[in-house]
C-alpha positions in Angstrom: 33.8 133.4 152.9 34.4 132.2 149.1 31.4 133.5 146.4 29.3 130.6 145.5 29.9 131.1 142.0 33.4 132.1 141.9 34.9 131.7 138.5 38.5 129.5 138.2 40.6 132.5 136.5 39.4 134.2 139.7 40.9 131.7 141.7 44.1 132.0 140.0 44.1 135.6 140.0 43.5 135.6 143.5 45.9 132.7 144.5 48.0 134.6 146.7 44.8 135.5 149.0 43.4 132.8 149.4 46.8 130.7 149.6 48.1 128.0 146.9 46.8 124.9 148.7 43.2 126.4 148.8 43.5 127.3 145.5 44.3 124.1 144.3 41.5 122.8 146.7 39.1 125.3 145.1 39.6 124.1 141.4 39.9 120.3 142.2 36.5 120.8 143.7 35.3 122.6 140.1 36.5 119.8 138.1 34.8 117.2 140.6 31.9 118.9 141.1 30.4 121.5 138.2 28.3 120.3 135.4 29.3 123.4 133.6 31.6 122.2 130.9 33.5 125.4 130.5 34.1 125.8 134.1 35.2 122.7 134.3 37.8 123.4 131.2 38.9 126.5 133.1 39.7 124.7 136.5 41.7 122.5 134.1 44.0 125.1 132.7 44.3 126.7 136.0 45.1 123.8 137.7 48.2 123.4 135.7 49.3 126.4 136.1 48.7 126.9 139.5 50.3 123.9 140.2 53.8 124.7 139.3 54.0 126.6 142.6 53.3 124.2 144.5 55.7 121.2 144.3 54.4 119.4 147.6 51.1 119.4 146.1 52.1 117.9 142.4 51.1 114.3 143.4 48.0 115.6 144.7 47.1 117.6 141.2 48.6 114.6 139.1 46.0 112.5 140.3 43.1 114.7 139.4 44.9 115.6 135.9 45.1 111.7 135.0 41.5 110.9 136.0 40.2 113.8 133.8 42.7 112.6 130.6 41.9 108.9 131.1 38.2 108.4 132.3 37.1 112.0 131.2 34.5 112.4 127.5 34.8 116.0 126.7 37.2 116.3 123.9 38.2 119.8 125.0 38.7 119.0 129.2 41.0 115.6 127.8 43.1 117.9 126.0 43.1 120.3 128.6 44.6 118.3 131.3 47.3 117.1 129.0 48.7 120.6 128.5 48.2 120.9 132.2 50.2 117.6 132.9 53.0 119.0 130.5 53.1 122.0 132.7 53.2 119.8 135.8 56.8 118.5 134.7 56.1 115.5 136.2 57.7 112.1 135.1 54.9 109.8 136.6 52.7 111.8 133.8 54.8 110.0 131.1 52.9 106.9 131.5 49.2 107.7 131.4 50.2 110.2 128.3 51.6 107.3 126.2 48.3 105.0 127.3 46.4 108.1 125.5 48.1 108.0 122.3 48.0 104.4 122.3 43.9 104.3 123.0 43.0 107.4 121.0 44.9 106.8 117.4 42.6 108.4 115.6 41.9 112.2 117.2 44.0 114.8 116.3 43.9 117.5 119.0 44.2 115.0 121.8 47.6 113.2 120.1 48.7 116.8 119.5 48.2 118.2 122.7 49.8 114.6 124.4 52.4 114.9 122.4 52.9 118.5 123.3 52.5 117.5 127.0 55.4 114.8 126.7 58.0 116.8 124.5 58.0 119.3 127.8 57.9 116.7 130.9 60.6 115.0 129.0 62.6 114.1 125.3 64.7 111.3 126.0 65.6 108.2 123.8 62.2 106.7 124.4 60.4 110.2 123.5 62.3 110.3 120.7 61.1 107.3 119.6 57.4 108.1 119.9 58.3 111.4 118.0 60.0 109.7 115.3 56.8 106.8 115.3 54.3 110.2 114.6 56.0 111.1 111.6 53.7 108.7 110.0 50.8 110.2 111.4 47.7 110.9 109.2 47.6 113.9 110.2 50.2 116.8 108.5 50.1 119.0 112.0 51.3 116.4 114.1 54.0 115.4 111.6 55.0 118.5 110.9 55.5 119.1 114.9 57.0 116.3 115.8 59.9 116.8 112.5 60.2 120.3 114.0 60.8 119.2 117.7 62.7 116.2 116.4 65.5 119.0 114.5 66.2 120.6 118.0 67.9 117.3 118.8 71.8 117.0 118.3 72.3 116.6 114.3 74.1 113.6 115.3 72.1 112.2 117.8 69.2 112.2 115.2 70.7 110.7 111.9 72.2 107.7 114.0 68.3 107.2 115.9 66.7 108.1 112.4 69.3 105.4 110.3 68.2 102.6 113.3 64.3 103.6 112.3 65.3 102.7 109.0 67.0 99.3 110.0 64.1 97.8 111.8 62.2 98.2 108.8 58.8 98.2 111.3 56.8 101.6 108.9 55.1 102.0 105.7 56.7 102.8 103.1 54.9 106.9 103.3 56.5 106.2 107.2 60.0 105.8 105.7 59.5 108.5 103.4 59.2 111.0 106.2 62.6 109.8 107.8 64.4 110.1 104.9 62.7 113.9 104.4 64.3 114.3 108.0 68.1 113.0 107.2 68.2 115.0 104.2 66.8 118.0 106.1 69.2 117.7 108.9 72.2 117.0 106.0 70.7 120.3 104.7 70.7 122.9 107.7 74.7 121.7 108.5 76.6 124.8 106.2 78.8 122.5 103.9 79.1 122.1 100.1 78.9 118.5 99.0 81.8 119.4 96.7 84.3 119.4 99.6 83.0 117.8 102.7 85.5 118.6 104.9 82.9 120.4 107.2 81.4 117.5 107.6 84.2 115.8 108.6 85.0 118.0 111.3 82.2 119.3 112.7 80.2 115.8 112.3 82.4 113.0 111.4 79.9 111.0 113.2 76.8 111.7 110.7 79.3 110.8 107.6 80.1 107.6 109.4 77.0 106.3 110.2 75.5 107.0 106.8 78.3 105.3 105.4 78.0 102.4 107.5 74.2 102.6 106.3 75.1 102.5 102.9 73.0 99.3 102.1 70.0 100.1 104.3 69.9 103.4 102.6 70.0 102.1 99.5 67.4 100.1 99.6 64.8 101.5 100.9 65.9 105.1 98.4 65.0 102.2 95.8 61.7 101.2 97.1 60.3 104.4 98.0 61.9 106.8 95.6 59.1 109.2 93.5 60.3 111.9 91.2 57.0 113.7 91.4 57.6 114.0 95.5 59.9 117.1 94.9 60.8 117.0 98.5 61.7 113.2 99.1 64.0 113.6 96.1 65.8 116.1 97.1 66.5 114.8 100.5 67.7 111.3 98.5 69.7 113.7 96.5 71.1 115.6 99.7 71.6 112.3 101.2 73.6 110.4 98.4 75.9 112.6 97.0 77.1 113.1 100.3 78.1 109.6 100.4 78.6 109.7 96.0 82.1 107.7 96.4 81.0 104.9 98.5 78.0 103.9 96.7 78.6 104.6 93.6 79.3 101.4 92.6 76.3 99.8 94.3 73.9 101.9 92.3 75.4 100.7 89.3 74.9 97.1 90.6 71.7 97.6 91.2 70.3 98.6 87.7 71.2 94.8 86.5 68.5 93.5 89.1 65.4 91.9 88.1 62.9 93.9 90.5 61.3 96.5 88.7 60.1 98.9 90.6 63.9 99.3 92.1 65.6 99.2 89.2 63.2 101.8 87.7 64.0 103.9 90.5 67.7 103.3 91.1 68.1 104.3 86.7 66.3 107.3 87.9 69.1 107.6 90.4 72.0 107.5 88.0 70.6 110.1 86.2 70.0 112.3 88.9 74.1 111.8 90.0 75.3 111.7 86.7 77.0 108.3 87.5 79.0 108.3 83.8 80.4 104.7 84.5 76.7 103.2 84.2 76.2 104.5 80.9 76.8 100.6 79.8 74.2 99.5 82.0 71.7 101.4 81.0 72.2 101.6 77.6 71.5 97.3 77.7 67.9 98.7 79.7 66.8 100.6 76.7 64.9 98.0 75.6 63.4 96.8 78.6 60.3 94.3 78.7 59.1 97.4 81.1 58.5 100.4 79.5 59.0 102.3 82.9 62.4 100.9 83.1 63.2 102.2 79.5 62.0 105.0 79.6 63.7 105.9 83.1 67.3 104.7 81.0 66.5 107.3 78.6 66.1 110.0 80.7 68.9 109.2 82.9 71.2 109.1 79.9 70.1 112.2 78.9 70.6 113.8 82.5 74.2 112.1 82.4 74.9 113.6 79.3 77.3 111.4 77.7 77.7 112.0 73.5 78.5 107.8 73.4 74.6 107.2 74.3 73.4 108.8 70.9 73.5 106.5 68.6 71.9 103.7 70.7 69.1 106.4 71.6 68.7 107.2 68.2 68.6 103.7 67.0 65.2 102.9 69.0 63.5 105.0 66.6 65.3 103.7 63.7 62.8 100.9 62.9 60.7 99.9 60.0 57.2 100.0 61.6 55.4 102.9 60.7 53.3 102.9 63.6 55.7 103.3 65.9 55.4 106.9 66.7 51.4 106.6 67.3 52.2 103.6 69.8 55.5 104.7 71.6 55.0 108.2 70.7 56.0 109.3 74.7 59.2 107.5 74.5 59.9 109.1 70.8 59.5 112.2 73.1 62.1 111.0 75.9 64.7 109.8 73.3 64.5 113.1 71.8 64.6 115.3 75.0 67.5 113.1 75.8 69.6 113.5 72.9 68.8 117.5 73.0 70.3 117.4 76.7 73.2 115.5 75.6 74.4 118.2 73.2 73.4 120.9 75.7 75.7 119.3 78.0 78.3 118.9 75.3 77.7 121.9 73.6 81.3 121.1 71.6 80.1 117.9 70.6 80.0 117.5 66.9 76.6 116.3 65.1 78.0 114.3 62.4 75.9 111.3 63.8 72.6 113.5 63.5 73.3 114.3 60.1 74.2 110.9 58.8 70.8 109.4 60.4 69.1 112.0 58.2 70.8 110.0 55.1 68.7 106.7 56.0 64.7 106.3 54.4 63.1 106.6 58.0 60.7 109.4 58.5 60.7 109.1 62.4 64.6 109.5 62.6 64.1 113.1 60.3 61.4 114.2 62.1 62.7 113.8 65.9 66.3 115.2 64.5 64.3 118.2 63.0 63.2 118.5 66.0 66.2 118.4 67.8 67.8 120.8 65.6 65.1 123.4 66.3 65.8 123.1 70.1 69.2 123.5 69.7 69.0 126.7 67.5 72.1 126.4 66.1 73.2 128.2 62.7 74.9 125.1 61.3 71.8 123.6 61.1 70.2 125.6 58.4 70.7 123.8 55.5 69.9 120.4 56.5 66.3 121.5 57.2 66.3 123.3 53.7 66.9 120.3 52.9 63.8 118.6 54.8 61.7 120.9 53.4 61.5 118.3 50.2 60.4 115.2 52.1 56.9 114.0 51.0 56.2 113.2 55.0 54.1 115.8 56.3 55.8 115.4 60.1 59.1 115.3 58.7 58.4 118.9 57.0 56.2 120.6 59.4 59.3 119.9 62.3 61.6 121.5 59.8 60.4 124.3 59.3 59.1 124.8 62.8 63.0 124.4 63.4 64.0 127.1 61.2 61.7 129.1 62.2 63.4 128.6 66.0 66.9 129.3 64.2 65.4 132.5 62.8 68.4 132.4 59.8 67.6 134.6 56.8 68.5 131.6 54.5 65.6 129.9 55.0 63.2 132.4 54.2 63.2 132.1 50.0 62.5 128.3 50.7 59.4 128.8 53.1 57.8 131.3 50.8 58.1 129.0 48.0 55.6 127.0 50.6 53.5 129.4 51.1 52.7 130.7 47.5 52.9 126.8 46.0 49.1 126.1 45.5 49.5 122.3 46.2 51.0 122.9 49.5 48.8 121.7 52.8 47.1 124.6 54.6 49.2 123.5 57.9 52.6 124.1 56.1 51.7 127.0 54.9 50.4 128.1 57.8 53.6 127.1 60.2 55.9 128.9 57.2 53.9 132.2 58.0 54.6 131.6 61.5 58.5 130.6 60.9 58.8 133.4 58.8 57.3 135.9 61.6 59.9 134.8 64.0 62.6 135.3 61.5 61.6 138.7 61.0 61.2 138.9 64.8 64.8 138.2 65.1 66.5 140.0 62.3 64.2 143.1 62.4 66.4 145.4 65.0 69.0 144.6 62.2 67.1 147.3 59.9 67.7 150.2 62.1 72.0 148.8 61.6 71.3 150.2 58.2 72.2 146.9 56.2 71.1 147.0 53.0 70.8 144.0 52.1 68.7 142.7 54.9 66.5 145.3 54.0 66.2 144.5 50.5 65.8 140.8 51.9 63.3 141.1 54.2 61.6 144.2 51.9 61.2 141.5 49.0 59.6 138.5 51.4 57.0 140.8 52.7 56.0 142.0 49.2 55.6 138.4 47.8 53.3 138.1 51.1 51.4 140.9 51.1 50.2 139.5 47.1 49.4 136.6 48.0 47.0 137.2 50.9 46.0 140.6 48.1 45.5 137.8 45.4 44.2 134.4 47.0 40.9 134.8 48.0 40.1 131.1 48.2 43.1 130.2 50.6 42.6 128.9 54.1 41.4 131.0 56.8 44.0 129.9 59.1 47.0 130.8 56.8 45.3 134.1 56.1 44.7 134.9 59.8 48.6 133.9 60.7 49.1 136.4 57.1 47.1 139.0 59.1 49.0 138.9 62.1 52.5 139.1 60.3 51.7 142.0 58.2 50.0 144.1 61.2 53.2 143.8 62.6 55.8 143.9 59.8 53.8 145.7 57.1 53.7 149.0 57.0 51.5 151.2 54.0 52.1 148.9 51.6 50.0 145.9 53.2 47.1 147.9 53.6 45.6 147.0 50.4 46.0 143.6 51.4 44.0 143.9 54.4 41.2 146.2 53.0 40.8 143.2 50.7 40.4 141.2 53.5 38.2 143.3 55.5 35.4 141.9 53.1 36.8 138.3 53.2 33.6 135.9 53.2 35.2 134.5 56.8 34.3 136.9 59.5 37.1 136.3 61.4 39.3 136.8 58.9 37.6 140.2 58.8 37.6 140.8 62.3 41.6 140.6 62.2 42.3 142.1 59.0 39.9 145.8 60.7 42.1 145.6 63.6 45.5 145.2 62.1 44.6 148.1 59.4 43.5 150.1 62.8 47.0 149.3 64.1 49.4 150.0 61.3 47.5 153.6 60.6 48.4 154.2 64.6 51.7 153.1 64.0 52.1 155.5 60.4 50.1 158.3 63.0 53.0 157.9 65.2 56.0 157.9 63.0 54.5 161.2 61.3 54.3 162.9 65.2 57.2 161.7 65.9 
């Protein structure tokens, strides 16, 4: 005789003695009959696994499994005798699993455990479906399960059901996200380089014909639900596209001439991304787009491109005679510049005769950005055309100069930014960014001194003495160009700007003190050093 209280995991342990068809008896009865929610739960999980050895009994257990997942309340039992009906492997379980996901769209572990359940019975074309409809689940678990089970399929068996998702055009836009995530995830795992697709051709010629034959679809919904910030939706647009570069090419350039924003936004953005060169024309005529967005996505696709015909049109957007033009369109000043700047860095042979002659014309925004520009590209030629900045009366104008120069880190400029620094009429913030230029020039030319050249050493010898008098000598100067004084000379001066800081170190601004004790503390460590050494 059978314990009163016996426990279900007993009852499976014990199968074999007390016989499969008793068994299954005994934990049918449980689930019927206990008001012990856990017991019941056990009987559950036992049933289903119990149940697999005894086919002549499935119907039998598929009944009691369906009653508990459709009429049951406990959360736990429901999902329960899902996994239980997955284990069953029985295709009459289909049904009453898909009536659960349809009644219960908004709980998490039963759609997961259902969908578990299904994925084992069976993963057929209609499965598939259901899979593919849960990628635009709420819920990141289930999407993320259902994009891993839906990867085990054959690659070309799930672009082609993935592409006829995409042509119904039944999901959300987020839905249709998620499917293109899949392509370009499934394009990714396949070993080829989308320089030479000959892989493709051969191991998949299926995949490349069906996104070809997609083109259009493809296209349009990229356009629609295309956003840079979503790293991983671009790149699977990326993966996508250039695999299929030649036969939409011209498409995407037909597309930046239409009058819906929002896709021609995001189909500029596209160009740039493929470096289509033949729709330089096209967006060039979008740089002055009623819709900012739209601009400002030509820029930075012609600067991705990188095409040396786009400058002067990008330059000529800032050459304009409103001076307020950089305080209202100051991000697209910012584009255009970033644009040009990745033009020449694709180019790097590219001459710069346009950049110089732009700095011949009376517009302070042109002289700043190209100051700018010049300091990003850190070339040598540049030198002397920021020297000659340096005499603009526009504050913006200067200040990028010789921020520039100090980037370029050339010895010629520094007799022309200490004649900043030492000139009395000159604007605490020039002087202050000349210090700082000056710093980095040292910075870059000082490993230079241990060469043994002479004449940097005289050089740079005679710039640090002209600045170690005048933070000795100008007690009434800023605080912030003494402080950026400090820092150079605590590491560039040696003895000789001691003085200079001791005069400092009673400086009526007590930060200014603060600095000048600890650089004196670390030049005497450094003098400690070389006389150990």
């Amino acid at each position: 005789m059978l314990e009163q209280n016996i426990q279900p995991k007993e009852i499976f342990q014990r199968r074999e003695e007390f016989g499969i068809d008793n068994s299954i008896k005994l934990l049918t009865e449980i689930i019927e009959t206990e008001k012990n929610e856990n017991q019941r739960r056990g009987a559950v999980k036992y049933l289903g696994l119990v149940s697999k050895e005894a086919p002549s009994l499935k119907k039998e257990c598929f009944a009691t499994l369906e009653n508990i997942l459709i009429s049951g309340d406990n959360i736990e039992i429901k999902c329960e005798a899902a996994k239980a009906l997955g284990k069953l492997n029985y295709d009459k379980a289909l049904k009453p699993l898909m009536w659960v996901l349809e009644e219960n769209p908004d709980n998490l572990e039963i759609r997961l455990s259902v969908l578990k359940a299904i994925k084992k019975i069976q993963f057929k074309d209609n499965e598939i479906k259901i899979f593919i409809k849960e990628l635009g689940s709420p819920f990141t678990s289930i999407r993320d399960y259902v994009r891993n089970k839906l990867l085990t399929l054959n690659p070309e068996n799930l672009i082609n059901t993935l592409l006829e998702s995409l042509k119904r055009g039944e999901f959300s836009d987020e839905h249709k996200s998620e499917l293109i995530k899949l392509i370009g995830m499934e394009l990714s795992s396949i070993d080829i380089s989308f320089k030479d697709v000959s892989y493709l051709k051969v191991k998949y010629p299926e995949i490349l014909s069906d996104l070809t034959a997609n083109k259009h679809i493809l296209l349009n919904e990229i356009t629609q639900i295309l956003k840079e910030e979503d790293s991983e939706l671009m790149d699977a647009i990326l993966t996508i596209v250039k695999l299929i570069k030649s036969d939409i090419k011209d498409e995407i350039i037909k597309l930046i001439l239409i009058d819906d924003f929002i896709a021609k936004k995001n189909v500029i953005k596209l160009t740039g991304k493929l470096r289509l060169t033949d729709a330089v024309d096209f967006l060039v005529t979008n740089l002055d787009n009623i819709y900012n967005e739209v601009s400002i996505a030509s820029i930075k696709a012609l600067g991705e491109i990188g095409d040396v015909s786009a400058i002067p049109d990008l330059l000529g957007i800032l050459d304009i005679e409103d001076i307020s033009f950089e305080y209202s369109d100051i991000d697209m000043k910012f584009q255009i510049i970033d644009a040009v700047k990745n033009i020449y860095l694709i180019n790097n042979s590219a001459t710069y005769d346009h950049l110089y002659s732009q700095l011949e014309k009376d517009n302070d925004t042109l002289k700043e950005s190209i100051a700018f520009i010049f300091g990003e590209l850190g070339k040598e030629d540049f030198v002397n055309p920021l020297i000659n900045l340096l005499h603009e009366r526009n504050l913006d104008v200067k200040k990028n100069a010789i921020i520039a120069l100090g980037k370029i880190g050339h010895l010629n400029a520094l007799n022309q930014l200490i004649k900043l620094i030492v000139d009395k009429d000159s604007y605490w913030l020039i002087k202050k960014i000349s210090v700082d230029a000056i710093y980095n020039i040292f910075h870059r030319n000082w490993y230079k001194l241990k060469e043994g050249e002479k004449d940097l050493k005289r050089n740079l010898n005679k710039s640090l003495a002209i600045l170690i008098e005048h933070l000795t000598v100008n007690e009434t100067e800023d605080f912030k160009v003494k402080l950026s004084l400090i820092k150079f000379l605590e590491n560039y001066g040696g003895k000789n700007a001691l003085d200079a800081l001791l005069k400092r170190v009673n400086d009526f601004h007590r930060v200014v003190r603060i600095h000048a004790s600890n650089a004196i503390k670390r030049i005497e460590e450094k003098l400690e050093l070389e006389k150990s050494a």
